[in-house]
C-alpha positions as CSV (number, residue, x, y, z in Angstrom):
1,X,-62.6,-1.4,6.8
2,X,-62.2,0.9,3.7
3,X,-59.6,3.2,5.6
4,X,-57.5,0.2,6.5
5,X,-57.3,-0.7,3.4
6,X,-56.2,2.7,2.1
7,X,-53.7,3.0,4.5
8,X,-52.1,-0.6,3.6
9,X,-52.1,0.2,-0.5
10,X,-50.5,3.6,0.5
11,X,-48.1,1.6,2.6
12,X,-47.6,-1.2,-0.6
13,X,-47.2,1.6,-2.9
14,X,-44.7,3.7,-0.5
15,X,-42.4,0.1,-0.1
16,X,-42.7,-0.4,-3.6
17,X,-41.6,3.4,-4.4
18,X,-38.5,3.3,-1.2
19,X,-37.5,0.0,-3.1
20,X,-37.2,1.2,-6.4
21,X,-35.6,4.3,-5.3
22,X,-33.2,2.9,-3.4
23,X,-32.4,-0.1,-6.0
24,X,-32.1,2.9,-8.7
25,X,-29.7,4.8,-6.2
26,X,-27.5,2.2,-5.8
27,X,-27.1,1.4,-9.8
28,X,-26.6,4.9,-10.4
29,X,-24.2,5.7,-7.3
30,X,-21.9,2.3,-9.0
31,X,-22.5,3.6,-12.4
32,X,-21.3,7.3,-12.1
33,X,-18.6,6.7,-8.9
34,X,-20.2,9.7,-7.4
35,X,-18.8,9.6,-3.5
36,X,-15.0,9.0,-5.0
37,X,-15.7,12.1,-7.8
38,X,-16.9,14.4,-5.1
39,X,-14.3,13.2,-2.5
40,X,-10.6,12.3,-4.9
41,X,-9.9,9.6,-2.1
42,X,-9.8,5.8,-2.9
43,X,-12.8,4.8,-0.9
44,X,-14.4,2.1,-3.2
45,X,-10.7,0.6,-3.1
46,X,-11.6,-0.9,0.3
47,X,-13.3,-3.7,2.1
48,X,-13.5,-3.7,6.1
49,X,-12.5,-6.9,7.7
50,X,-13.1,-8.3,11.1
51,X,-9.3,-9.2,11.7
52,X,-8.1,-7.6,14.4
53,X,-4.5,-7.3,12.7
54,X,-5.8,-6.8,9.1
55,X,-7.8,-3.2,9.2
56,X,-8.6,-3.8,5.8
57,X,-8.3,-5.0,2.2
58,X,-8.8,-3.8,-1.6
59,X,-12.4,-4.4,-3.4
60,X,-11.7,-7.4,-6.0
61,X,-12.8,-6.4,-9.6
62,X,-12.9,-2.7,-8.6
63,X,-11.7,-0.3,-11.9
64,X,-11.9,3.8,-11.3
65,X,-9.7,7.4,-11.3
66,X,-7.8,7.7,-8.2
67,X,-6.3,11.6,-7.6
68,X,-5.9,11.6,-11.4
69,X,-4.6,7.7,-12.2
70,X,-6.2,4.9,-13.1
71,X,-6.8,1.7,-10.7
72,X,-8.1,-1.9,-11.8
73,X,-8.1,-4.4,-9.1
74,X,-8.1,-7.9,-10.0
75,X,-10.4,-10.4,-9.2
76,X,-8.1,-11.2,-6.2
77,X,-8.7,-7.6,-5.1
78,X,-4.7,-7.1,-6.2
79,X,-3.5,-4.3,-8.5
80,X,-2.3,-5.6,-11.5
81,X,-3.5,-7.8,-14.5
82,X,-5.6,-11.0,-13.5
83,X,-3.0,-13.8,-12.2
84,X,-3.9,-17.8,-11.4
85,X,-4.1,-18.5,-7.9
86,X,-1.3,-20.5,-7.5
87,X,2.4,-20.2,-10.4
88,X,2.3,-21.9,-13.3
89,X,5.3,-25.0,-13.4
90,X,8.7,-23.7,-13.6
91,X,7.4,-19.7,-12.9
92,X,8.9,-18.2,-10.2
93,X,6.4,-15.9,-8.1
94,X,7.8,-13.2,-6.0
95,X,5.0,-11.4,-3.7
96,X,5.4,-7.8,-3.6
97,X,4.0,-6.5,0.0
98,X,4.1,-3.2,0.8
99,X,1.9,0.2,1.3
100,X,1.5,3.0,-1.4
101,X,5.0,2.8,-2.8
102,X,4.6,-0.6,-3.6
103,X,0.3,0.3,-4.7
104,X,2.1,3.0,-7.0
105,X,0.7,5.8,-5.7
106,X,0.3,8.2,-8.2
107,X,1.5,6.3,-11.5
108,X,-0.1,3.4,-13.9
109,X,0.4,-0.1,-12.2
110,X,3.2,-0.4,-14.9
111,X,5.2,2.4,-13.2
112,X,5.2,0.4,-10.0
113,X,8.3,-1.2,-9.2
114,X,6.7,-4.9,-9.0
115,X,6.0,-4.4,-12.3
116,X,9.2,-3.0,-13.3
117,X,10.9,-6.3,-11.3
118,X,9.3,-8.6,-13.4
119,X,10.0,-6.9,-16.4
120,X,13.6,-6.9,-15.2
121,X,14.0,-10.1,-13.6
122,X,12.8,-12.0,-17.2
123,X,14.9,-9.7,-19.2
124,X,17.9,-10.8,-17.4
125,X,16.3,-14.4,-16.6
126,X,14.1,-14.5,-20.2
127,X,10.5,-16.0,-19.2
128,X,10.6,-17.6,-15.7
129,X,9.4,-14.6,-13.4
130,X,6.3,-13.1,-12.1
131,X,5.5,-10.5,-9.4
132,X,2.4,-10.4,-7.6
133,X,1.7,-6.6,-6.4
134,X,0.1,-7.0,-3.0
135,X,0.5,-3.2,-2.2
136,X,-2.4,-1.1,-0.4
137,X,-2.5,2.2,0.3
138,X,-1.8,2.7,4.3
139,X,-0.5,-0.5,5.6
140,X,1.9,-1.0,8.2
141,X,4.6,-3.9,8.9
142,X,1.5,-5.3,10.9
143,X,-0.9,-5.3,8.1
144,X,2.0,-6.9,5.5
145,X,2.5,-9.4,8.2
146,X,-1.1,-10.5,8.9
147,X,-2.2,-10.0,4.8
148,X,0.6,-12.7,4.1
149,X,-0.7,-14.9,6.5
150,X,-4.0,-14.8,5.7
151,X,-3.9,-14.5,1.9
152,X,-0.5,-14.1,0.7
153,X,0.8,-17.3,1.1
154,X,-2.3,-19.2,-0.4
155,X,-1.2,-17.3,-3.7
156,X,2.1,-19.9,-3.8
157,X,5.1,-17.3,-3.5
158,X,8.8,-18.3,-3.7
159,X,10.0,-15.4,-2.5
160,X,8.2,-12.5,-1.0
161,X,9.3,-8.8,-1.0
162,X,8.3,-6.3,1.5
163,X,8.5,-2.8,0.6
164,X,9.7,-0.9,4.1
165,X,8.6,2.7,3.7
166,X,10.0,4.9,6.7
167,X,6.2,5.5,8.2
168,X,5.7,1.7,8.9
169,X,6.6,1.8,12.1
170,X,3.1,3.6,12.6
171,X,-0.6,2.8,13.1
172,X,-1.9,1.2,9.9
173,X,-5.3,3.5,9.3
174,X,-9.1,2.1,9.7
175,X,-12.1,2.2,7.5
176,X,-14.2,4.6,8.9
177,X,-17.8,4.8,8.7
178,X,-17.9,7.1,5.3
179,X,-15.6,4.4,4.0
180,X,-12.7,6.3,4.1
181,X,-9.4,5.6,5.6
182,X,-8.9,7.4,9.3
183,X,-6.6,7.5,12.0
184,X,-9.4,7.6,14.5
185,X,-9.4,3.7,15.5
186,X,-12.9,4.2,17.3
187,X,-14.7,4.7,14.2
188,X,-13.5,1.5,11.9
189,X,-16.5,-0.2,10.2
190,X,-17.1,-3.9,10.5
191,X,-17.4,-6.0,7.8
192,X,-21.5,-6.6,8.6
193,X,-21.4,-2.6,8.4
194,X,-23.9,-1.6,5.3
195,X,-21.5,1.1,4.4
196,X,-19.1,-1.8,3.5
197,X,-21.9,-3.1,1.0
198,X,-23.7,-0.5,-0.1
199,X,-22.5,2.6,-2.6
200,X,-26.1,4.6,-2.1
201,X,-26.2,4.4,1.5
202,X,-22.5,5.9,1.9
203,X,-23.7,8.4,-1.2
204,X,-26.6,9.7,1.5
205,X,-24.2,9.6,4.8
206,X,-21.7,11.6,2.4
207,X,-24.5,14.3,1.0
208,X,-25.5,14.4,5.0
209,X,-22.5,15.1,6.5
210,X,-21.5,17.6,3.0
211,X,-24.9,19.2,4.3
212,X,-23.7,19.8,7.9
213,X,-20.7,21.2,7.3
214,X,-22.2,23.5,4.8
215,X,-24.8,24.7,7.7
216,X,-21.8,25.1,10.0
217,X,-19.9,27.1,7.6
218,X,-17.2,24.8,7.7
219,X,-14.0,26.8,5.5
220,X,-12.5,24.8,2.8
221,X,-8.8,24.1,3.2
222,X,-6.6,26.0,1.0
223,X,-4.5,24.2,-1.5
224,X,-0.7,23.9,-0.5
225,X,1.9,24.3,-2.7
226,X,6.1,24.1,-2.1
227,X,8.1,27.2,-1.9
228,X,10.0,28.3,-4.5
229,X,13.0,26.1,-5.3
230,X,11.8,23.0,-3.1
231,X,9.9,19.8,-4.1
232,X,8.7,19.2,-1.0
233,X,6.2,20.7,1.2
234,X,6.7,22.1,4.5
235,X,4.5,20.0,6.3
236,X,6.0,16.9,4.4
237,X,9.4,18.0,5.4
238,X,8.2,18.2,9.2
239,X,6.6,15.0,9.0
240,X,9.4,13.6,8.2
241,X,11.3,15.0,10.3
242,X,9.1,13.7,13.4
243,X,9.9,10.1,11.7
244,X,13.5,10.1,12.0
245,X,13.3,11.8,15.4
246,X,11.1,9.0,16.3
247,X,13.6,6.4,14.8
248,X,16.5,8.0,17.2
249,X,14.5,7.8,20.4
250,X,11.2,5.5,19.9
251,X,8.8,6.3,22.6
252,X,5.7,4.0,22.7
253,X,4.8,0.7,21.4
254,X,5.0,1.1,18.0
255,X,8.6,0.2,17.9
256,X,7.6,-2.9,19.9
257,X,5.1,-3.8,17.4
258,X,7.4,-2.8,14.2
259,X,10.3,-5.1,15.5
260,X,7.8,-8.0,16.4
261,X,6.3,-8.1,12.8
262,X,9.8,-8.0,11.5
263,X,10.6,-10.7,13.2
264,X,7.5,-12.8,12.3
265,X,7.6,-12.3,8.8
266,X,11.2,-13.8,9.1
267,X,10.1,-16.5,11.2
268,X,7.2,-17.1,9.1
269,X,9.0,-17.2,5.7
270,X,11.6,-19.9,7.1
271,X,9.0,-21.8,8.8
272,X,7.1,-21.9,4.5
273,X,10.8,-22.4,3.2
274,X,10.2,-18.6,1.5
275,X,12.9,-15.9,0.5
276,X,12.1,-12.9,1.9
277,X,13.7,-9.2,1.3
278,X,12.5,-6.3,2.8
279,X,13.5,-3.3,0.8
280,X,14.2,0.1,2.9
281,X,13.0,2.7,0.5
282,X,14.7,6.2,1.1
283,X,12.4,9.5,1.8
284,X,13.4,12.4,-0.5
285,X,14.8,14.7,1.7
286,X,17.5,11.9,2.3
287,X,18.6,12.2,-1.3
288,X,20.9,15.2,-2.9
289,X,22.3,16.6,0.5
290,X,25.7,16.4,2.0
291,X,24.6,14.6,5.4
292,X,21.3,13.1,5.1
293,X,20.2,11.7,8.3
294,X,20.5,7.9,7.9
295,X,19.3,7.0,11.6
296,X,16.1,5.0,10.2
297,X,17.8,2.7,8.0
298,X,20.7,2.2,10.8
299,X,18.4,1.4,13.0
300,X,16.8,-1.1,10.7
301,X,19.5,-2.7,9.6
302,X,20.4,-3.5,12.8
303,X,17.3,-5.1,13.5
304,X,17.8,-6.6,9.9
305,X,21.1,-8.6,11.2
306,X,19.8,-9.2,14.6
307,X,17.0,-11.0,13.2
308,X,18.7,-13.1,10.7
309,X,16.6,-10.8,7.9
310,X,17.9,-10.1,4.1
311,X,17.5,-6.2,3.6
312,X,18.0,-4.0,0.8
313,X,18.7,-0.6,1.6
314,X,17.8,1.2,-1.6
315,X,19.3,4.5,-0.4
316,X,23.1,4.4,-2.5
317,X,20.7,3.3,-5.7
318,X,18.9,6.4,-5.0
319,X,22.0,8.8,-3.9
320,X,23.7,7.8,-7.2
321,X,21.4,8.9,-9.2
322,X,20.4,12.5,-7.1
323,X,20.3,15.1,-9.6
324,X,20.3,13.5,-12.7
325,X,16.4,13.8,-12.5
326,X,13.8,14.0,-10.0
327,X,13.2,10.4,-8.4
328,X,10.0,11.4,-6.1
329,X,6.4,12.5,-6.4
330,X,6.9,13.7,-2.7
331,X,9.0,13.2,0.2
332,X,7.4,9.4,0.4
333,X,6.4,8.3,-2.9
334,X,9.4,7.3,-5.5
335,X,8.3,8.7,-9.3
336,X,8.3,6.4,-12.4
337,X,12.2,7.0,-12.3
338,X,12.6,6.6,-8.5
339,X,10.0,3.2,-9.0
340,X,12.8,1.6,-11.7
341,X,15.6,2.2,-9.5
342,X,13.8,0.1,-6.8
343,X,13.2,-2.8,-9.9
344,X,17.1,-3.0,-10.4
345,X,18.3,-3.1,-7.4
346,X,15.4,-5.4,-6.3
347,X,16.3,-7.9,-9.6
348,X,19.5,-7.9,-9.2
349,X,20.1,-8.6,-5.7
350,X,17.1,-11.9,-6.5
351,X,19.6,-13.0,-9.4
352,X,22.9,-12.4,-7.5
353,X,22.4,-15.7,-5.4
354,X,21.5,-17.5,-8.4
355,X,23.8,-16.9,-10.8
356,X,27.1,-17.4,-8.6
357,X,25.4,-21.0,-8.0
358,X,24.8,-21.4,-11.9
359,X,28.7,-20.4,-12.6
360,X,29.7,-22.7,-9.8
361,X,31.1,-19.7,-7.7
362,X,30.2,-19.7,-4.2
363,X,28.5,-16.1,-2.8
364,X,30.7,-14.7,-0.1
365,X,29.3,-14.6,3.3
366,X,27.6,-11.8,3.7
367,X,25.5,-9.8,7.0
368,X,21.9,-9.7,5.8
369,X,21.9,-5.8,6.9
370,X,25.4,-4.7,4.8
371,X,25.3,-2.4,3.0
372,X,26.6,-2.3,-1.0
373,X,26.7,0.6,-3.8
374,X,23.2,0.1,-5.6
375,X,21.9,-2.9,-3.1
């Protein structure tokens, strides 16, 4: 009939024109980054997985502007230049885990401290070093646990080195649906999701959603800045304050589950024959005043020697150097100068063991939690 056969040409030329708009909205949406220009948040960073303990991991191959610096993932979906699979003979890896102070939030991957540490470890030890940054933005103690078992140790580390931020103890975020990172557990994306595959469908969720709040009248936030004559924000400086109250009386089952992924790294690393040192990186406001409130790292340490765990608090490298120049971006996230002070104490506590065997000396017994100037 000649109306059916109308109505399936219209249909053929309407699939032909949905398929070429959509193929042309995806290759322009990759080309011009639109969701991350419009939003300043790392979304094509991330990948959803469908590990319960792994809420995510970084896009291999992805380069863009995040908040102002550049990222380049590697084709093992790391930060960093490209590196072989597995060390080359005779090349020690170390395997930098961590969150965004290990990521480098806010600086060039050079200005990270795994970065710095192999710079510094082959300047003192010429030629046999390389560090693997592992970082992402938002992980927990969890999320460094279950990343090293499921990835990490495939990459043939000799020693691995966790960078403990004070937050870890918390939640490790999701990918939402708009393939963005959320607290809201009831909204992360599995991997099958097509937001997790397609840059034009999350371009139209994000136009959508821009489009409802504009109908709503939704207000945009105002921009906060620090009073006068302090480099932190107030809500930073609240925040952080709820995380060392929270380190002196713990009160749910994060604690729980920050000690038991302590412990299985350890357990872990011994059970692969690995070094591991975890790294306690100070927040600002515990640098340049008279009686900073050290519960956090007390508390950790003691979990540190409890556990049979070698920690680096990084707090005296950071005290010694308070006031000579600012060492944070915010009350989190060590600058480039803050980054290098993590590097040397990092290299030199990984050379201290090996030297006193080179020269014949045997190291002193020492707790795994003590405490030394710079260490």
């Amino acid at each position: 009939m000649p109306w059916v056969r109308r109505a399936a040409g219209m249909l053929a030329r309407l699939s032909v024109a949905l398929a070429i708009f959509f193929v042309a909205g995806e290759v322009l949406s990759r080309a011009v980054d639109l969701v991350d220009r419009l939003n300043h948040f790392p979304r094509r960073l991330f990948m959803a997985t469908d590990d319960a303990r792994l809420p995510y991991v970084m896009r291999p191959g992805i380069e863009t502007e995040v908040r102002g610096f550049h990222v380049r993932l590697n084709a093992l979906g790391l930060r960093g230049p490209d590196v072989a699979r597995v060390p080359a003979p005779g090349v020690h890896r170390v395997l930098a885990l961590g969150d965004s102070v290990t990521f480098g939030e806010g600086l060039s991957v050079d200005e990270a401290y795994p970065a710095l540490l192999e710079a510094e470890l082959n300047r003192l030890d010429p030629g046999r070093w390389e560090v693997v940054n592992a970082g992402v933005e938002g992980y927990n103690t969890a999320a460094e646990l279950a990343y090293l078992e499921r990835s990490g140790l495939a990459l043939g580390p000799e020693t691995v080195v966790v960078g403990f931020n004070l937050n870890d103890f918390d939640y490790a975020p999701v990918l939402g649906q708009l393939g963005v990172l959320t607290n809201d557990q009831s909204q992360r994306m599995p991997s099958r999701s097509l937001a997790n595959h397609s840059e034009f469908h999350l371009v139209l969720r994000w136009l959508v959603r821009a489009a409802r709040a504009r109908l709503a009248g939704a207000p945009a936030a105002p921009a906060a800045a620090p009073p006068p004559n302090d480099a932190f924000l107030p809500l930073d400086r609240y925040v952080s304050a709820l995380r060392k109250a929270y380190y002196r009386q713990p009160t749910d089952e994060r604690w729980g589950a920050l000690e038991a992924s302590l412990r299985g790294l350890g357990a872990l690393a011994r059970a692969r024959g690995l070094r591991l040192v975890i790294a306690i990186v100070p927040d600002g406001d515990q640098i340049g005043v008279e009686h900073p409130d050290l519960t956090p790292q007390e508390k950790l340490l003691a979990i540190c020697a409890r556990e049979r765990l070698e920690c680096v608090d990084l707090h005296p490298a950071f005290a010694a150097q308070a006031g000579a120049a600012p060492l944070f971006l915010d009350i989190m996230h060590p600058n480039a100068a803050g980054q290098r002070l993590i590097a040397r104490a990092l290299a030199e506590r990984l050379l201290a063991d090996r030297r006193s065997a080179a020269s014949g000396v045997i190291a002193a017994s020492r707790s795994p939690g003590s405490r030394r100037p710079g260490a």
